[in-house]
Residue, then its C-alpha position, 0 to 999 in steps of 0.5 A: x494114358x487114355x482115359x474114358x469118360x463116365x457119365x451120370x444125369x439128374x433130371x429134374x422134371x417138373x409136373x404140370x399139376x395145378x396144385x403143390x405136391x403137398x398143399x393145395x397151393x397154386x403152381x402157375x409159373x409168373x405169379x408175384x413173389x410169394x403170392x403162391x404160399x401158405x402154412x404148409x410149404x411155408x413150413x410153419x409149425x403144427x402143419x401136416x402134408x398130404x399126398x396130392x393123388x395126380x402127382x403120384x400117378x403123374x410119377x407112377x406114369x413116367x416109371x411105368x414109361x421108363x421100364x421102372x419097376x414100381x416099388x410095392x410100398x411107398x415111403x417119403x424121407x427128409x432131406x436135411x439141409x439148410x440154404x435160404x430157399x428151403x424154409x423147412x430145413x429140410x425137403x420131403x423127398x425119398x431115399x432107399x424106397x423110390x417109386x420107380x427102380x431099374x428102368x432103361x431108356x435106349x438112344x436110337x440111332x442117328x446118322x451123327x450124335x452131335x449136339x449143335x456147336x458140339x465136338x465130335x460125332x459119336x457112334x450111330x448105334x442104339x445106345x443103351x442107358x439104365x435108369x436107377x431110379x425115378x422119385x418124387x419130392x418137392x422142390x425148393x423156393x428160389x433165390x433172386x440175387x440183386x445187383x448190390x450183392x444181396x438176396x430175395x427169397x421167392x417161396x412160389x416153387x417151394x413145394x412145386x411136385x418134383x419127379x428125379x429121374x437118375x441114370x446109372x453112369x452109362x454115357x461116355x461123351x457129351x454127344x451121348x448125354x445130349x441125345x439122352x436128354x432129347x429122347x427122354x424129353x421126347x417120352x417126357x412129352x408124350x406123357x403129357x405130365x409135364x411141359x418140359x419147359x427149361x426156360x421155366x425151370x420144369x427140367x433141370x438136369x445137374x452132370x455127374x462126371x469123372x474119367x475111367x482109365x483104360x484099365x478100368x480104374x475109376x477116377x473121381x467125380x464132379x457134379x455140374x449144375x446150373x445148366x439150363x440147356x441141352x446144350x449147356x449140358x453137352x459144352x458144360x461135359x465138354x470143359x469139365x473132361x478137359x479140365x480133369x484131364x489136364x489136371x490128371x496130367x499135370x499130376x494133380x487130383x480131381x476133388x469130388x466137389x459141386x461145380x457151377x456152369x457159367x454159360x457166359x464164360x464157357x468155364x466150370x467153377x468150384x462151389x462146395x465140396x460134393x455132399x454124401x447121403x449120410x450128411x443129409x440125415x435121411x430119416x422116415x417122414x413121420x407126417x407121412x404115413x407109408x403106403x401099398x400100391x395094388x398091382x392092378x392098380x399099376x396095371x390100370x396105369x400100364x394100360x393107360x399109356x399113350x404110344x410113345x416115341x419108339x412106337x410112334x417111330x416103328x408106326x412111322x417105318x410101317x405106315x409111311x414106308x420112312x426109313x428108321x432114321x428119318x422116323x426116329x428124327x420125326x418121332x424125338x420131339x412129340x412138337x415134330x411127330x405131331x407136325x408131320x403127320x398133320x402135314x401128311x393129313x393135309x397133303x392133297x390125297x393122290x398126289x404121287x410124287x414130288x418130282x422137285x425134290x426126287x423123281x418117284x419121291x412119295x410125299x410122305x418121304x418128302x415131308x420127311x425130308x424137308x422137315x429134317x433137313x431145311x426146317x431142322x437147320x433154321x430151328x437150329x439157327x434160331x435156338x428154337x426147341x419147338x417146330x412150331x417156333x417158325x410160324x410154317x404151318x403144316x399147310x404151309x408146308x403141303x402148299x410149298x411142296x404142292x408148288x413144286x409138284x405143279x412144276x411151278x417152282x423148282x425145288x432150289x427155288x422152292x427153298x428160297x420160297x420157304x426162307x422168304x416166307x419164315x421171313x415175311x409170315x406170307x404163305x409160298x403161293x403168295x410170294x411166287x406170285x408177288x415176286x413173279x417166281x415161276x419154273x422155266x418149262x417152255x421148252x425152246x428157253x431150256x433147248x437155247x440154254x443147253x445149246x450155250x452151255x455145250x458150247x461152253x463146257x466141251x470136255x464136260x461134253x465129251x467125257x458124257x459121251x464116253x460114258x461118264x454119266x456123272x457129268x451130264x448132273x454137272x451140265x444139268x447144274x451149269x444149264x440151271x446156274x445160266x437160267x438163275x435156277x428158274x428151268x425145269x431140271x427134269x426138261x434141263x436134263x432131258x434137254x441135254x441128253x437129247x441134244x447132246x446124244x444128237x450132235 
């Protein structure tokens, strides 16, 4: 029997205010344990909680950013539960009245939807993902586990300003969910409300996964947690399918339980029996007064949006003459965007074309181009989540491409050129000089060249003149192979045609 996936996201997003969401306890991340405390996130008896004013507007900001509708009064519940790193038994946060309501985030399209080491290539359409709700709470403290078994409690991130942002369950693969989360990470970065930061802890996303029947019959679901990677989320979805699946085959049941992610083994494993809404016991916070919001006071806010990644991509299409693919990579990440358009500033004003890497290639496109393709694989080789983690300037990038447009360097030679400098940290025109690097133009070098390689490839040869066009790029390849990708290839082309067509 088939079955399809269905799949839910929590995100977890951290806000970057420099006090807690209900004191006026610091949020700096590092600080020794417990030095971030007082009687308010400490929970101690007698304490009142007061609304820190940014996290609110920070919360309204990522609603209004996500197509949410902003809740007219704004309501906090308890959450009640215990575990070790709640100290009051329970987390103010909100249940029936969120701050934001039916949002909707759109995938763009890609060539592929593939995460790196993922399975699989999903669908190059716009991917539409509805957003329940978006609402904010406090978060919980944090457990340090010891070697001999027992546990430390550290208190700084207790009361640390939360937003959750929760998707209805619209994705269908693993694919979907990692490119979800990079384009809500790209709007995320754009509001500049949080750093975004999984290795800190500022987004944490948990899974919600089941698998529907080809009729339509709705399976159980498992929650994933522990995952603090994109990447983990996408392997994590990838077992749990599988898992299900094979367990549904071999005539078992799924449980609707909470399940842990060990990156290490690759496996999800059993933790406790999946939670309802009424075993939290959600009542009103009564040390919480509830409160109006006035429309223009969401309309100030509307106003105030910085352009986000859709419109930052639409400008791209329109100013840099770029395909919307090569916008919509540019635009995923703010680091990138950024990046790229300091690099245009930065390229030298009339400069044409880049004859190394296309003829008639504008340098907008070949910036594009060397930022999605060469920069993009070492980012991935790396594990890097920020272009800036390569140590390549923009200028450094605008230096390479300038070389290549002198006709100093060949566009292959080009690429080793940028390899050696993430290596070294020397810029391109350094490195071509240190290592006597230089484009072959003489002329008489690429004409004896040619004349070797037509004796060497007489059907090649052949087939060029019957008309056979493909072939002189195989010649033209052969001829640069013979000069260790030193010759100009618009010469070693134009070489070819000549004494080929001549003889």
């Amino acid at each position: 029997m088939a079955r399809v996936p269905v799949i839910g996201l929590e995100v977890h997003l951290q806000l970057k205010t420099a006090s807690k969401i209900f004191c006026g306890c610091s949020t700096r991340f590092g600080a020794p344990p417990n030095s971030q405390v007082c009687p308010v996130c400490l929970g101690l008896p007698g304490v009142l909680p007061v609304l820190n004013r940014q996290v609110f507007l920070y919360g309204v900001r990522v609603s209004l950013a996500l197509g949410c509708r902003i809740q007219s009064q704004i309501v906090f519940h308890r959450k009640n539960y215990f575990y070790p790193d709640l100290p009051k038994g329970y987390q103010i946060s909100q249940y029936d009245l969120p701050l934001g309501m039916n949002g909707l985030v759109e995938i763009p399209p890609h060539p592929t939807l593939s995460p790196p080491g993922g399975e699989g290539k999903g669908e190059g359409a716009v991917k539409r993902v509805r957003i329940t709700r978006a609402h904010l709470e406090e978060d919980a403290g944090k457990l340090l586990h010891r070697p001999d078994g027992g546990s430390l409690v550290d208190l700084n991130r207790a009361g640390v300003p939360l937003l959750e942002i929760v998707t209805e369950p619209d994705l269908e693969s693993p694919e979907q969910a990692y490119e979800y989360l990079k384009t809500l990470k790209g709007i995320l970065e754009s509001l500049d409300v949080s750093d975004c930061d999984m290795e800190k802890g500022s987004l944490r996303c948990d899974a919600n996964v089941s698998l529907r029947t080809d009729a339509g019959e709705l399976g159980t679901r498992s929650e994933i947690k522990n995952l603090n990677s994109f990447r983990a989320v996408a392997r994590a979805l990838t077992y749990e399918i599988k898992r299900q699946g094979e367990l549904l085959d071999e005539g078992g049941k799924v449980l609707q339980e909470t399940r842990l992610w060990d990156d290490v083994k690759g496996v999800t494993q059993g933790m406790r029996s999946k939670e309802f809404a009424h075993d939290y016991r959600y009542f009103p916070e009564p040390d919480l007064v509830p409160f109006a919001v006035a429309p223009e006071e969401i309309e100030k806010a509307r106003a105030a949006l910085p352009e986000l990644p859709r419109q930052r991509a639409e400008r791209f299409v329109r100013e840099y003459a770029l395909p919307l693919p090569d916008a919509a990579g540019l635009t995923a990440a703010k680091s990138t965007a950024d990046y790229y358009e300091a690099a245009v500033r930065k390229s030298v004003p009339g400069t044409g074309t880049v004859p190394g890497t296309g003829s008639g290639t504008p340098v907008s496109k070949s910036l594009a181009n060397w930022i999605l393709g060469d920069m993009a694989r070492e980012m991935n080789e790396r594990s890097a989540d920020r272009i800036e983690e390569l140590k390549f300037g923009p200028e450094r990038l605008v230096e390479l491409l300038e070389l290549i447009d002198s006709g100093k360097i060949s566009g292959k030679m080009a690429k080793d050129v940028f390899v050696e400098s993430l290596k070294s940290g020397q810029p391109p025109g350094a490195i071509v000089q240190s290592k006597g690097l230089s484009q072959v133009t003489d002329k008489e070098a690429i004409r004896a060249a040619a004349r070797e390689v037509i004796q060497e490839q007489p059907k090649a040869v052949a087939d060029f003149k019957q008309g056979k066009q493909a072939t002189l790029m195989f010649l033209v390849g052969q001829l640069m192979r013979k000069t260790k990708g030193a010759a100009s290839p618009a010469i070693a082309q134009e070489t070819l045609k000549e004494l080929i067509e001549k003889g």
